[in-house]
Steps between C-alpha positions, in 0.01 A plus 500: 500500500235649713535852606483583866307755612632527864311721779666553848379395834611647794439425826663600831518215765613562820662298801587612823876607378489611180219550175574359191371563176409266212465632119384187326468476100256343291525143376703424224401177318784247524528158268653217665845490288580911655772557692541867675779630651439845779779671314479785844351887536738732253387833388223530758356209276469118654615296146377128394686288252294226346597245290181364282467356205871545431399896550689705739271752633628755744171655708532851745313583747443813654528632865127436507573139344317597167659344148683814378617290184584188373778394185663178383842524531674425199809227563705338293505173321297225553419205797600783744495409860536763740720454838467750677358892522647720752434877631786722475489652869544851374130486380601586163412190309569131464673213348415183330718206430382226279635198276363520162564298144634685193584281190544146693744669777396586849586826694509678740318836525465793744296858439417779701190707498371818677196527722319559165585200375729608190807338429800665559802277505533125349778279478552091384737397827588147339439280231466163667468345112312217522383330761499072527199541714252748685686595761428572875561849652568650845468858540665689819527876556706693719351704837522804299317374186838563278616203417331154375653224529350218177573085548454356194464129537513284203691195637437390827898490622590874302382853612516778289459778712512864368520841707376807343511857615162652447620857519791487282260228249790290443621108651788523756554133466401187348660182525376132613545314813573069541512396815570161583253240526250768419121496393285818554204375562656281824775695585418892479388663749494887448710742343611899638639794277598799696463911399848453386434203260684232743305181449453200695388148349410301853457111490386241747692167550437221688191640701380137608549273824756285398736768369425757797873565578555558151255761469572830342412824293729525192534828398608643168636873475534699201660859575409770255817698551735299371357191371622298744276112587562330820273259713472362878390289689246587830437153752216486655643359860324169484189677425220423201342830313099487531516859311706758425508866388790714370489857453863742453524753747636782231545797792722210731637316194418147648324245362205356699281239559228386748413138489305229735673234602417131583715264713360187389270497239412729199070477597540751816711777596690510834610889467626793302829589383687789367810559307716736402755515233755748442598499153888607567533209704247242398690209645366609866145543495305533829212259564259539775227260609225572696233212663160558519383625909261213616215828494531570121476082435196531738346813396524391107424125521217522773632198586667308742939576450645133417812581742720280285444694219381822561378611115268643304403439136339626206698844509677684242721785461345754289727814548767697703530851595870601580540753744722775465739352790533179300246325637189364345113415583496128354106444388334186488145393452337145578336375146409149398302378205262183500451293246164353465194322305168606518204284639355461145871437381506221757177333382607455123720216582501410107686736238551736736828571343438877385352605809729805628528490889418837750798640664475709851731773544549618852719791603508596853665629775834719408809489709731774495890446640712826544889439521761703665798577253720294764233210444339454820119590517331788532105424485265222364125567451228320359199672287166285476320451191332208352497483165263204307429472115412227254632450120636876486855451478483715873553821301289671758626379820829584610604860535660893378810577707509912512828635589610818714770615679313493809207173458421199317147481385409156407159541305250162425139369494369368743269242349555391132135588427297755282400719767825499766664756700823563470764592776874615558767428773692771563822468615783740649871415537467379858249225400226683638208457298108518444204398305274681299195438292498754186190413340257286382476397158101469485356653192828596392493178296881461548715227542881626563749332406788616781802263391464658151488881636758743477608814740535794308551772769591501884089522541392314190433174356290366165358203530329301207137356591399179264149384488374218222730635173449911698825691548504811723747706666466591826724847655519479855612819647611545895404857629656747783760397653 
């Protein structure tokens, strides 16, 4: 493995409200079969997990983004798969959870390390024995980084699902779930586990035309307490799910979800939704629906409003905010991807059966709902961007959400290019918002990937750059105030 030898750059950009400044690493040569993981900033020292060559190599970097070391981390057993790394919010270390194989059985395995990197606690949670096939896995946390919630799926109609409690390093609860006329790929939709360990295992049925009365959410809960398993049922009021988000509110003890809806038909949405489940009386949730104002349709669509079915398409919900009233800032983004063959693809009409076609990735405006805790609406506002890329999986495009009590920063390219500027949103709690360009990316030679960054501070974010097989890590530093 090549050793880095890592120099600092530092550069202070300035906009019109506030400087930022970049420390950028040096290039770290990647092979195609790595996978990293930004494990956060502990110690004063930003930390990389790699997995290579069936190596795990832990990397820190100091304040001025220089390698300070570098050690394989020595795991246990063999075919290990790691699930998940998390940050212990104290800033005093991490942990690592990972399936691994010991003498023909499988298990499961979770350590904890300092800021240094040395081991200081390890446990085997479970020994799953063998398993009949390689199974899938689902990984949740809770909104204070506690808990992780692990779906093991190794038949389509069974769940295993597994809570453990990082602090404490042991499992709170494992057991298996069968719904009826069940099959995960088709039927799940998203799972929830709370700061207390609560989970909830959320399925979709009958989200198509014919069975639109029928529609619901059914909802599995597991409290942590005392054991106890119960389900319900939420109807969707004659109503068809386009998308749908859920997200527990842990300070208002509700569980909550903001959706788009479609009256019709499942290729456009009609309007947003939000509900609200109280988990002491589940069988009374409160639903609120929301169509779109002709102006949004307009303003999005730049096109003429079909009045009979006011819609727009192509949009997804990426993420909620909840506010601290019990209200939330549903997020959506328009994104499509295109499917096509090139012009020399085209012209091989013979034994053309290996050639691979392009796909276009677009990502473009965002659209940003805030809800009243009583349901009604607060504010709707739509942030420009256009986002186009070919054959890159659209790991640049897209955005980093950056969270404070007081704004939303929404950071994100501008052109999926070499040289590109990149630009925020920023946006307070009354919807009020503006644009910024931060800086340009000429001669940086960076190419930031902002879906993959993390937020490690009120004022901070690291953001990986990936250029042809080059890794680098990018700390982006708000100053003043």
């Amino acid at each position: 493995m090549r050793t880095l030898l890592l120099c600092s750059l530092l550069m202070i950009l300035c906009t019109c409200v506030r400087a930022q400044t970049l420390t950028v690493s040096d290039e770290m040569t990647m092979r195609t079969d790595t996978r990293y993981d930004l494990i956060g900033k502990l110690g004063g020292q930003v930390l990389l997990l790699q997995d290579r060559e069936n190596k795990h190599l832990l990397t820190a970097y100091d304040r001025g983004m220089r390698q300070s070391w570098e050690k394989e981390l020595e795991l246990r057993g063999r075919n290990i798969r790691v699930l998940e790394s998390v940050a212990r919010q104290d800033g005093q270390g991490f942990y690592l959870l990972y399936l691994f194989r010991e003498k023909g059985k499988n298990h499961l395995q979770l350590d904890r390390y300092n800021p240094a990197g040395n081991l200081q606690d390890s446990t085997t949670l479970i020994d799953f024995g063998l398993f009949v096939s390689n199974p899938e896995d689902e990984i949740f946390r809770s909104e204070d980084d506690t808990k992780l919630l692990v779906l093991l799926v190794e038949q389509q109609s069974e769940i295993r699902y597994v809570t453990v409690d990082l602090e404490a390093m042991e499992v709170m609860y494992d057991s298996k779930l069968t719904p009826e006329k069940f099959f995960f790929n088709d039927d799940f939709l998203q799972a929830e586990v709370t700061n207390e360990g609560d989970m909830y295992f959320i399925i979709e049925r009958y989200n198509f035309r014919s069975k639109r009365k029928d529609h619901e959410y059914e909802i599995h809960q597991f409290r942590a307490n005392n054991r106890q398993v119960s389900s319900f049922n939420v109807n969707l009021k004659d109503s068809l799910t386009y998308d749908i988000y859920f997200r527990f509110d842990n300070l208002n003890n509700r569980l909550l979800a903001g959706g788009l809806y479609s009256t019709k038909e499942l290729t456009r949405a009609n309007g947003y939704f939000f509900l609200k489940i109280n988990p002491g009386n589940p069988s009374a949730p409160s639903t609120y629906f929301q169509p779109f104002p002709m102006s949004l349709i307009e303003n999005v669509t730049e096109k003429r409003v079909n009045k009979k079915n006011p819609s727009i398409d192509e949009l997804s919900v990426r993420d909620m905010v909840i506010r601290q009233d019990g209200g939330a800032v549903i997020i959506t983004e328009r994104n499509r991807q295109l499917e096509r063959r090139s012009s020399a693809a085209r012209a091989q009409v013979i034994n053309n059966f290996g050639i691979r076609p392009l796909i276009d990735y677009h990502y473009n405006e965002l659209i940003a709902f805030s809800v009243h805790a009583d349901g009604q609406p607060h504010w709707t506002n739509i942030l420009h961007k256009k986002q186009y890329s070919q054959d890159d999986g659209g790991v640049y495009s897209s955005y980093l959400l950056m969270r404070s009590p007081s704004r939303l920063r929404f950071l994100f390219n501008d052109e999926i290019r070499f040289e590109n500027t990149v630009s925020e949103y920023v946006m307070n709690g009354r919807g009020e918002f503006d644009r910024n360009s931060l800086f340009h990316t000429r001669d940086l030679n960076l190419r930031l990937r902002f879906r993959d960054g993390i937020q490690v501070a009120g004022n901070e974010v690291i953001l990986p750059s990936e250029h042809r097989n080059k890794l680098r890590l990018v700390k982006m530093t708000y100053e003043g105030k």
